[in-house]
C-alpha positions in Angstrom: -20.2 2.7 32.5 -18.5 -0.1 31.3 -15.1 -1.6 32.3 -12.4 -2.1 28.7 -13.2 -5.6 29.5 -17.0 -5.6 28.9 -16.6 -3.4 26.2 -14.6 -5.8 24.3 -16.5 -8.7 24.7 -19.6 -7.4 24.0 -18.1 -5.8 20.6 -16.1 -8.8 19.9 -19.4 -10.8 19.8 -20.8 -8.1 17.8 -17.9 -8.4 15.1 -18.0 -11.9 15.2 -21.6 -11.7 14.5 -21.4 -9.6 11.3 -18.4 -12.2 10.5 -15.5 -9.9 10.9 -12.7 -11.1 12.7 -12.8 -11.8 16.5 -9.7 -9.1 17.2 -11.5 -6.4 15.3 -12.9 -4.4 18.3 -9.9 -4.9 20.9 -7.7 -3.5 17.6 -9.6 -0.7 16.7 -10.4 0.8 20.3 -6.2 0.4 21.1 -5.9 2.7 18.5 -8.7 5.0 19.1 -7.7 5.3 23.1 -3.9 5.4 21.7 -2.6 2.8 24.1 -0.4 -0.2 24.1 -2.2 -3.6 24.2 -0.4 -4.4 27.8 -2.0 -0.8 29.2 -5.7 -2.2 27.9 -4.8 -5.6 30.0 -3.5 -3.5 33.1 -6.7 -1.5 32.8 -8.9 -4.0 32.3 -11.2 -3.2 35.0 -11.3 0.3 34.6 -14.1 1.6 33.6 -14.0 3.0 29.9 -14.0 7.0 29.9 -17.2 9.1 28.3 -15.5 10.4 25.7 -13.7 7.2 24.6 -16.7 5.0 24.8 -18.8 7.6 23.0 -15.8 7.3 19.9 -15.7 4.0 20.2 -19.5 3.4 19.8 -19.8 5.8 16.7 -17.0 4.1 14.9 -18.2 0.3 15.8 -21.5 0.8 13.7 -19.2 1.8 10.6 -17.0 -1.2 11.2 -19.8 -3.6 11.9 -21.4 -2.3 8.3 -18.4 -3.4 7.1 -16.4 -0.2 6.3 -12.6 -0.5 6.5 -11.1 0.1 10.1 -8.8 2.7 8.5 -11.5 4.7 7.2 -12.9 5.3 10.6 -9.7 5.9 12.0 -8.8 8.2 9.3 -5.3 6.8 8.6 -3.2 3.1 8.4 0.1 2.1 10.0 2.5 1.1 6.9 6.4 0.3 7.5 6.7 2.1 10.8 4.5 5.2 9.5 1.3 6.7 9.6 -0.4 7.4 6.6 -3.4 9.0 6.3 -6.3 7.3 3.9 -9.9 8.3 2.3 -12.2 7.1 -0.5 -9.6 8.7 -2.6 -6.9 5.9 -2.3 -6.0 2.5 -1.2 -5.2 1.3 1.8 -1.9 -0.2 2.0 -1.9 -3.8 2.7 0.7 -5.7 5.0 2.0 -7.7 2.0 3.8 -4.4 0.7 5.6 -3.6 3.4 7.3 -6.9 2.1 7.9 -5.8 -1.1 9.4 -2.1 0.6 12.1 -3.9 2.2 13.1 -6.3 -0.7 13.5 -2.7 -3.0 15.8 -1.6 0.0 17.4 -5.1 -0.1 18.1 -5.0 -3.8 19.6 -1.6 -3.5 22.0 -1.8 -1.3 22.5 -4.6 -3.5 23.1 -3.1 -7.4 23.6 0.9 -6.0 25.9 0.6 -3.1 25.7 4.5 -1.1 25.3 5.6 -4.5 22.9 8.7 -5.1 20.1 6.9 -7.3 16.6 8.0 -8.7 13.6 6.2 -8.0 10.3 6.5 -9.5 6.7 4.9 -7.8 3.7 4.8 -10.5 0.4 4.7 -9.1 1.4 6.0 -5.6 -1.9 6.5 -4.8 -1.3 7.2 -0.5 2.6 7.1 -1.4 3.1 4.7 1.2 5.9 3.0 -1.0 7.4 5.8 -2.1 7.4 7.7 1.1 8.6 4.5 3.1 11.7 4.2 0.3 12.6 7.4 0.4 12.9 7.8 4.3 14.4 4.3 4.5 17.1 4.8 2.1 18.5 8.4 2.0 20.7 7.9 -1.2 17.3 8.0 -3.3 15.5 11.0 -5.2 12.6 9.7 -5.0 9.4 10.8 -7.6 5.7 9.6 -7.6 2.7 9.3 -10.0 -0.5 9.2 -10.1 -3.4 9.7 -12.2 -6.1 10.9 -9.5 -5.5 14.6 -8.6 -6.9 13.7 -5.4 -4.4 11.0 -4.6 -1.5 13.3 -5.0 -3.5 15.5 -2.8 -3.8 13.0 -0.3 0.4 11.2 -0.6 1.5 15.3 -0.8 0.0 15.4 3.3 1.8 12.0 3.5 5.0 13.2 3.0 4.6 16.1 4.8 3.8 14.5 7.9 6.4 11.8 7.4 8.7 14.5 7.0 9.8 12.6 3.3 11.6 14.2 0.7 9.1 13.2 -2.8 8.5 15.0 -6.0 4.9 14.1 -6.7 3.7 14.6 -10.5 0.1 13.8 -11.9 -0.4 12.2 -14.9 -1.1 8.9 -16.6 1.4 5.9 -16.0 4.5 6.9 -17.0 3.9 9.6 -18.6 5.0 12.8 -16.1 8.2 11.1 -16.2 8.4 11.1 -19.6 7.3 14.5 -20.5 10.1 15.4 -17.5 12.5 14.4 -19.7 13.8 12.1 -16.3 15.8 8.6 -16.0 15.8 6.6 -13.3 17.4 3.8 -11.5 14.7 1.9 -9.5 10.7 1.7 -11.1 8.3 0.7 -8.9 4.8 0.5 -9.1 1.7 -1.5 -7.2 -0.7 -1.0 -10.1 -4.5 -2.2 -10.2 -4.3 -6.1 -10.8 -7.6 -7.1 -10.0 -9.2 -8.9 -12.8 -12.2 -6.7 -13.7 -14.6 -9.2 -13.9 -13.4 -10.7 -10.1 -15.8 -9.9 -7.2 -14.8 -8.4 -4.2 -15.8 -8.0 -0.3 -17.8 -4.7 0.0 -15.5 -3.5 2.0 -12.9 -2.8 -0.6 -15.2 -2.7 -3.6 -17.8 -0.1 -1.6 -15.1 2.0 0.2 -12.0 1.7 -1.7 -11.2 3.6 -5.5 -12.2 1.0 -8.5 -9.2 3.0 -10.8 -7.1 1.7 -8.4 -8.6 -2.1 -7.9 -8.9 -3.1 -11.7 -6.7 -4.1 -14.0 -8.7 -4.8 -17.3 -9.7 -8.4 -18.1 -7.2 -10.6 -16.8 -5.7 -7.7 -14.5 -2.1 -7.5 -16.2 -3.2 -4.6 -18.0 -1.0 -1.6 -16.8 1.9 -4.6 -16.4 1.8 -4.1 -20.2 2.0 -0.5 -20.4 5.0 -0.2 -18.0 6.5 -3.2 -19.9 5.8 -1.4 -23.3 7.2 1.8 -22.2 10.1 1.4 -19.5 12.5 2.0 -21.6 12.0 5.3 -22.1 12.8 6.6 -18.2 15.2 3.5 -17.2 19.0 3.9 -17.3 20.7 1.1 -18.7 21.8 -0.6 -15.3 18.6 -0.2 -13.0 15.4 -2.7 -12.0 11.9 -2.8 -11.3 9.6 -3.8 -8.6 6.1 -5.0 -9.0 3.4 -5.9 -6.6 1.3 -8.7 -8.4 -1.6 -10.8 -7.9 -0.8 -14.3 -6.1 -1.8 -16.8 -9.0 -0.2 -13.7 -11.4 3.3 -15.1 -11.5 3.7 -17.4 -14.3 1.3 -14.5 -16.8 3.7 -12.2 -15.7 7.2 -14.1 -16.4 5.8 -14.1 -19.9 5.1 -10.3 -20.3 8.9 -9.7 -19.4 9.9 -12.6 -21.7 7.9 -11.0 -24.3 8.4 -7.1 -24.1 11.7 -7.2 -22.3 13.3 -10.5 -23.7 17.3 -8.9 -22.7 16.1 -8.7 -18.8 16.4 -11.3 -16.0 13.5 -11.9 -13.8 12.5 -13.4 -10.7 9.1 -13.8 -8.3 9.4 -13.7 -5.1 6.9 -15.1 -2.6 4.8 -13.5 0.6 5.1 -14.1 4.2 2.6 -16.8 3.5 4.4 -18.3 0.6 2.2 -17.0 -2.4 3.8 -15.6 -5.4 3.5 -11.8 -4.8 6.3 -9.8 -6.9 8.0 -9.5 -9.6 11.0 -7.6 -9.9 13.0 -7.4 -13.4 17.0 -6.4 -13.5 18.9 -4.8 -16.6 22.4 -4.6 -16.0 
């Protein structure tokens, strides 16, 4: 049997091989054994138990074809939470935790331990919505989607996060509508992918293309929101957008053009890339 040492090196060549990144296997086999990355050090030279190593070895040969970590796993780690992920929805990406705790930010902000009601379109996993809502306990918090399964999927989310959501199928905006509702905060990660753009196969093969594209030059369901806000936003409220990094000077325009009586501002990424929009009436 091997020791945990072996076994990463020889799978960090391997990932390295099939050019993944070098940390892939030491990552995905701390959070198969369930163990803290100092443990793995202290028991280095241990050798790796059957039933581990047997896991391990099955779910390397998805990775190395290149399917996402997550997907093997069966779930992603997003704000502090675990969410559980499939074919049926995205995988939530680092850069929106970001965006998470500037919506917190801003409502402490404009809504001071007031009771407010927030609204995430396209929830997809609910990963925003059910981080928000636990984070800030002043929110009634609803989400949309237009995949059945998604709501399926964010619905087990929320229960096992213990989050109070209202989930709603339908189209955009739409549910919200037709529930005759207003709300305070809107925020959405919508596809923004420009359709025509070509992605790894890792997110293009495993990941949904409803919720990757965003029409020609990706701002498509930007325009719908834009186009339609107005009918679930009360007067003083904002809205936060996850957006494309070379997206932020298109999408200072949209608001300029359907929403000329707003204020506006992007706001840049850990790694200093433009990477949200959010958009204030008061």
């Amino acid at each position: 049997m091997p020791t945990f040492k072996q076994l990463i090196h020889d799978a960090s060549l391997q990932c390295v091989e099939r050019e993944l990144p070098e940390q892939t296997a030491l990552t995905y086999l701390v959070e198969l054994a369930q163990l803290q990355r100092v443990d793995l050090y202290m028991n280095y030279d241990q050798e790796v138990p059957t039933d581990i190593l047997e896991s391990f070895n099955i779910g390397l040969k998805r990775i190395l074809n290149h399917e996402p970590m997550q997907h093997v796993l069966g779930y992603s780690w997003f704000y502090g939470y675990k969410f559980k992920v499939n074919s049926n929805v995205l995988i939530p990406r680092p850069e929106t935790e970001e965006l998470v705790s500037y919506i917190l930010s801003r409502v402490d902000e404009m809504f001071p331990n007031q009771d407010i009601t927030a609204v995430d379109i396209g929830t997809g996993s609910g990963a925003i919505a059910i981080s928000v809502s636990n984070e800030e306990k002043h929110i009634k918090m609803y989400a949309t989607d237009i995949s059945a399964e998604a709501i399926e999927v964010s619905k087990e989310n929320a229960k096992e996060n213990n989050a109070d959501v209202q989930f709603l199928v339908g189209d955009m905006l739409q549910p919200i509508v037709d529930a005759k509702l207003k709300v305070d905060v809107l925020i959405s990660n919508p596809p923004y992918i420009p359709s025509q753009e070509v992605l790894e196969s890792s997110v293009v093969d495993y990941e949904p293309h409803v919720a990757l594209f965003g029409g020609k030059d990706g701002l498509k369901f930007y325009r719908t929101i834009f186009e339609n806000c107005k009918k679930i936003i009360n007067e003083k409220s904002f809205m936060a957008f996850e957006m494309g990094w070379d997206q932020g000077e298109a999408m200072m325009k949209l608001v300029h053009e359907y929403l000329p009586e707003a204020t506006a501002e992007v706001l840049q990424d850990i790694n200093g890339k433009d990477r949200m929009l959010f958009v204030y009436f008061k």
